[in-house]
TORDOTI-308259 format. One line per 4 residues: number of its first residue (from 0); for each residue z, x, y of N, C-alpha, C, CB. Coordinates in pm, whole numbers, plus 50000, padded with zeros to 5 digits. Glycine has a CB too. Example, Ala and Ser with C-alpha at 12.3 -4.5 7.8 and 13.67 -1.06 7.14 Angstrom:
BEGIN
0> 50780,51319,49431,50780,51230,49550,50780,51320,49670,50905,51131,49553 | 50708,51285,49775,50714,51367,49894,50787,51290,50003,50572,51408,49940 .
//
This chain:
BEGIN
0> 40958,16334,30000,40839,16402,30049,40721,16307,30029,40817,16539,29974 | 40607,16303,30111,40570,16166,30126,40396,16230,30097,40627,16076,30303 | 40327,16170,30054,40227,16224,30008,40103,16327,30116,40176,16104,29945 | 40093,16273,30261,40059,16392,30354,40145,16508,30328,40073,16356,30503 .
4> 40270,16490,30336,40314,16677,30334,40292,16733,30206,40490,16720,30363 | 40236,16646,30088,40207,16720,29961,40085,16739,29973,40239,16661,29833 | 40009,16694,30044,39859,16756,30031,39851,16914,30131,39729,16618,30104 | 39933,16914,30266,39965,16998,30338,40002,17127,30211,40077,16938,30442 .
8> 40105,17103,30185,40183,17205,30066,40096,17221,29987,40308,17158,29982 | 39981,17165,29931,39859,17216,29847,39767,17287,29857,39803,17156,29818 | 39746,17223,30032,39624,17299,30092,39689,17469,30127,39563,17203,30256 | 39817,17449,30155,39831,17575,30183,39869,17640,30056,39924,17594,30290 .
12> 39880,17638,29940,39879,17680,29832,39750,17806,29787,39879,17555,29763 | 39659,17679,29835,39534,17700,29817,39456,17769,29888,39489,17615,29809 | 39526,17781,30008,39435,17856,30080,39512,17977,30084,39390,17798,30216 | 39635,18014,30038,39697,18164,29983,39662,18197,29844,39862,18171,29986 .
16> 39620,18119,29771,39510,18180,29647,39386,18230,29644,39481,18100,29565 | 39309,18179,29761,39196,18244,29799,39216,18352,29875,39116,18167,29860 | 39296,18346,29948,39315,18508,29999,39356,18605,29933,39394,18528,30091 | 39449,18559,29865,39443,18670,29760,39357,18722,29681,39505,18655,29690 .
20> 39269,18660,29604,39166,18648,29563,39077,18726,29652,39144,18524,29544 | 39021,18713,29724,38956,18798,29844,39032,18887,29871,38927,18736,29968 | 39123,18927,29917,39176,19056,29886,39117,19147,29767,39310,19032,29860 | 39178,19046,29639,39162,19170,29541,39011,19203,29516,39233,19140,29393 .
24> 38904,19074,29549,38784,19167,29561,38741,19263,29671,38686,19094,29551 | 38823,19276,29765,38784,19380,29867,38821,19504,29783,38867,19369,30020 | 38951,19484,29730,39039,19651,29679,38948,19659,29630,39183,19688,29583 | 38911,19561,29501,38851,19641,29355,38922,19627,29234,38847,19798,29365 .
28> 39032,19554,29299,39177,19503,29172,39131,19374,29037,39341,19396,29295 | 39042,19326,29099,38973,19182,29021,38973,19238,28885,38793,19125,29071 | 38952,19323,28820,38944,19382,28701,39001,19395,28596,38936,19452,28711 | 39137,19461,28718,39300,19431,28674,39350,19313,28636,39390,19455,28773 .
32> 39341,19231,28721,39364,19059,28711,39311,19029,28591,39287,18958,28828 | 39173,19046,28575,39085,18968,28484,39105,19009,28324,38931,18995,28531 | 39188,19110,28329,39219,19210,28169,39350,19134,28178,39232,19430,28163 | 39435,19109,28283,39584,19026,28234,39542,18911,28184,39700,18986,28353 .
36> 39428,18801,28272,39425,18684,28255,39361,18676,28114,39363,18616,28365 | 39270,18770,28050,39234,18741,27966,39354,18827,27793,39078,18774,28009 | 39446,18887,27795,39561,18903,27738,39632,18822,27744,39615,18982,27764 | 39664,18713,27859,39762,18612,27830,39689,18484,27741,39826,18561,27977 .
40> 39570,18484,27784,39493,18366,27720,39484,18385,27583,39352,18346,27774 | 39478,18551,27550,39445,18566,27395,39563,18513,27296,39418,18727,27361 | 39680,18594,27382,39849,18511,27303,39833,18409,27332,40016,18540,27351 | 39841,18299,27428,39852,18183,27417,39770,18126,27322,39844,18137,27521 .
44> 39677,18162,27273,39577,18120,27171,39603,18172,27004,39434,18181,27227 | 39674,18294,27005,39737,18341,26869,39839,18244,26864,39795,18500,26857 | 39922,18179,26920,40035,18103,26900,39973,17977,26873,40135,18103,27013 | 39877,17959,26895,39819,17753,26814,39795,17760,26689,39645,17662,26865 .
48> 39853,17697,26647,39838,17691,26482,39689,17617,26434,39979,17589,26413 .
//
């Protein structure tokens, strides 16, 4: 795989993270997200010594 089709495969990565993202601020879900993202960050942070 040659480095154009990895930027291709990124961009489109990226541009299905923003839609999602926009999505969930249309629902109203961002909230939801933002209480997981910040629970996983808290364990990952109880586990560093």
């Amino acid at each position: 795989m040659g480095p154009s089709e990895r930027r291709v495969i990124g961009s489109l990565l990226l541009m299905l993270g923003l839609t999602c993202l926009a999505l969930g601020l249309h629902t109203g879900q961002l909230s939801q997200v933002a209480e997981l993202v910040t629970t996983v960050f808290q364990t990952a942070i109880a586990g560093i010594p």
